[in-house]
KEPARO-235167 format. One line per field, with one value per atom (N, C-alpha, C): residue number from 0; x, y, z; residue in one letter. Coordinates in steps of 0.1 Angstrom, whole numbers, plus 5000, padded with zeros to 4 digits. Example, Ala and Ser with C-alpha at 12.3 -4.5 7.8 and 13.67 -1.06 7.14 Angstrom:
2
num (0_0_0_1_1_1) $
X (5132_5123_5132_5128_5137_5129) $
Y (4943_4955_4967_4978_4989_5000) $
Z (5078_5078_5078_5071_5071_5079) $
residuo (A_A_A_S_S_S) $
//
This chain:
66
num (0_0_0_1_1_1_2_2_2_3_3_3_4_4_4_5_5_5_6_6_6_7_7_7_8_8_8_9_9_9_10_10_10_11_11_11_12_12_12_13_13_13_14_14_14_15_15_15_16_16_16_17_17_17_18_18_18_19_19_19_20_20_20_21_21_21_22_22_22_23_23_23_24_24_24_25_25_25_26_26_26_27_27_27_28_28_28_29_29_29_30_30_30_31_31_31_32_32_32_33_33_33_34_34_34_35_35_35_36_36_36_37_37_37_38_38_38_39_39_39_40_40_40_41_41_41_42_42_42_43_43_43_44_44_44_45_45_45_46_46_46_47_47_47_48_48_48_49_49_49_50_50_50_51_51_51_52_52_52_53_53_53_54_54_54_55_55_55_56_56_56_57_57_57_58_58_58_59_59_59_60_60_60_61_61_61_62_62_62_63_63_63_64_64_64_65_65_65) $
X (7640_7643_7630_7625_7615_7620_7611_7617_7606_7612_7602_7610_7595_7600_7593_7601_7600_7596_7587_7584_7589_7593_7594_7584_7576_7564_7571_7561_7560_7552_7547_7542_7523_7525_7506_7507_7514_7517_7519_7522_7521_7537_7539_7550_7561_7570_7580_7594_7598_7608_7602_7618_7617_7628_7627_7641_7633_7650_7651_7664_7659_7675_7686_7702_7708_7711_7713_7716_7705_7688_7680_7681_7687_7689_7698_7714_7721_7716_7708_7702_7691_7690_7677_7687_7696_7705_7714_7713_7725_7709_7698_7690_7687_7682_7686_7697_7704_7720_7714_7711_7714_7704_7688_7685_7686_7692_7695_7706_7717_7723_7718_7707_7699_7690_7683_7676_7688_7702_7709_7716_7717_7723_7707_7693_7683_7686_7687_7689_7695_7710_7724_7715_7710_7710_7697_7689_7679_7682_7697_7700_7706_7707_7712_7731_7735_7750_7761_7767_7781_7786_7785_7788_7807_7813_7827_7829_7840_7846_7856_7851_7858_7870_7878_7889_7891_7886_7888_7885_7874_7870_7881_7883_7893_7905_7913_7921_7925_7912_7903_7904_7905_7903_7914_7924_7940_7945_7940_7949_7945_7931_7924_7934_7938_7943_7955_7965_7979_7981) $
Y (4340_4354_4362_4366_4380_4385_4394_4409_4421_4426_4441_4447_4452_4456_4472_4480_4494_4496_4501_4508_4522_4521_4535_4533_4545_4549_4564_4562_4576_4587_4595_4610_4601_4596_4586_4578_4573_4565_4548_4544_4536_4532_4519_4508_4513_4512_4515_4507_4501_4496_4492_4480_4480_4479_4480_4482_4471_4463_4449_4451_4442_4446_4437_4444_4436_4422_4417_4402_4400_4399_4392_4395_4405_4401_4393_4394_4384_4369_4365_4356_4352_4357_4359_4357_4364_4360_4349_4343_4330_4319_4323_4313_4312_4325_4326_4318_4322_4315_4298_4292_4279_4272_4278_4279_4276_4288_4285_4276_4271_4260_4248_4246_4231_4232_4243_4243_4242_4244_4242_4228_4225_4207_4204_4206_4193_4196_4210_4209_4199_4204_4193_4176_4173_4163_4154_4165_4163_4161_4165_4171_4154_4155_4144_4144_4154_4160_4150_4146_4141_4145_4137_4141_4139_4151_4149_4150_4146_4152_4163_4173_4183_4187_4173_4174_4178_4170_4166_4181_4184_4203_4210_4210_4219_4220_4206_4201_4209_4208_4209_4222_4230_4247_4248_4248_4248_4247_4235_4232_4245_4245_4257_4270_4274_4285_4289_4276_4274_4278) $
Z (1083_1086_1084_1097_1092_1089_1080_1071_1070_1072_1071_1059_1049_1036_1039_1030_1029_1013_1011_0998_0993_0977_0977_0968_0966_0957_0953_0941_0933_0940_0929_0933_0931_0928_0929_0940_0947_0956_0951_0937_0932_0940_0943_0950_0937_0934_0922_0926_0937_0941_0958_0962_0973_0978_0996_0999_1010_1016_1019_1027_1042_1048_1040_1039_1031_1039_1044_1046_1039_1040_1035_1017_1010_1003_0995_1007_1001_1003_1008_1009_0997_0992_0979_0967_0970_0955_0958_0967_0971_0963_0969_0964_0951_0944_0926_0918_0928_0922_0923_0934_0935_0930_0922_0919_0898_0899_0879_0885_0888_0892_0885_0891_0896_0881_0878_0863_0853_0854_0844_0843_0854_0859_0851_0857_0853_0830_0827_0811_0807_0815_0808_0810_0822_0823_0812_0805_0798_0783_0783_0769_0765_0747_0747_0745_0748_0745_0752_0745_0753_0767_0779_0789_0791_0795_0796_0812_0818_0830_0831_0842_0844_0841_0847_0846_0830_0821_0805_0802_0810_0803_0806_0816_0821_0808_0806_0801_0783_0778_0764_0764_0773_0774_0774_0781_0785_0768_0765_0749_0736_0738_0731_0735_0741_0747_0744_0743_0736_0721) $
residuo (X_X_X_X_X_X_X_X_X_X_X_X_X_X_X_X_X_X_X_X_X_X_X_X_X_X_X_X_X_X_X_X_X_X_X_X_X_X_X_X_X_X_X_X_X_X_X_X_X_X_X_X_X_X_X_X_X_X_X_X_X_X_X_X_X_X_X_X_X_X_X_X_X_X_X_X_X_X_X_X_X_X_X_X_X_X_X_X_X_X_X_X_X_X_X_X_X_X_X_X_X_X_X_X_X_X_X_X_X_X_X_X_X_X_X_X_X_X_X_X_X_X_X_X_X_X_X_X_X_X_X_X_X_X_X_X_X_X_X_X_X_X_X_X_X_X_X_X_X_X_X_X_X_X_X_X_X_X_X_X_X_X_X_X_X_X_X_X_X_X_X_X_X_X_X_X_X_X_X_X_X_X_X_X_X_X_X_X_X_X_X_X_X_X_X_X_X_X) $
//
């Protein structure tokens, strides 16, 4: 996607924010998102923690809850 960015500046002309058409920025935060995703999957997967299945998490919360 091109994008044409708009600046707002101050009273010095210093850049202070920007403005972004919104689809390109829903696109910027779909990729943030998928993004820490993938850095939080490579952690778990580095960690030495007991790996459970979902279902089992799911399950383990449900009982916690009762």
């Amino acid at each position: 996607m091109v994008t044409k960015e708009q600046y707002v500046v101050d009273e010095t002309g210093k850049r202070t924010a920007v403005l972004v058409d919104v689809q390109y920025y829903h696109e910027l935060v779909a990729a943030l998102e998928e993004i820490e995703a993938i850095r939080t999957y490579d952690e778990a997967k580095a960690s030495d923690d007991e790996t459970i299945s979902f279902n089992q998490a799911t399950d383990e919360i449900e009982q916690q809850r009762q």
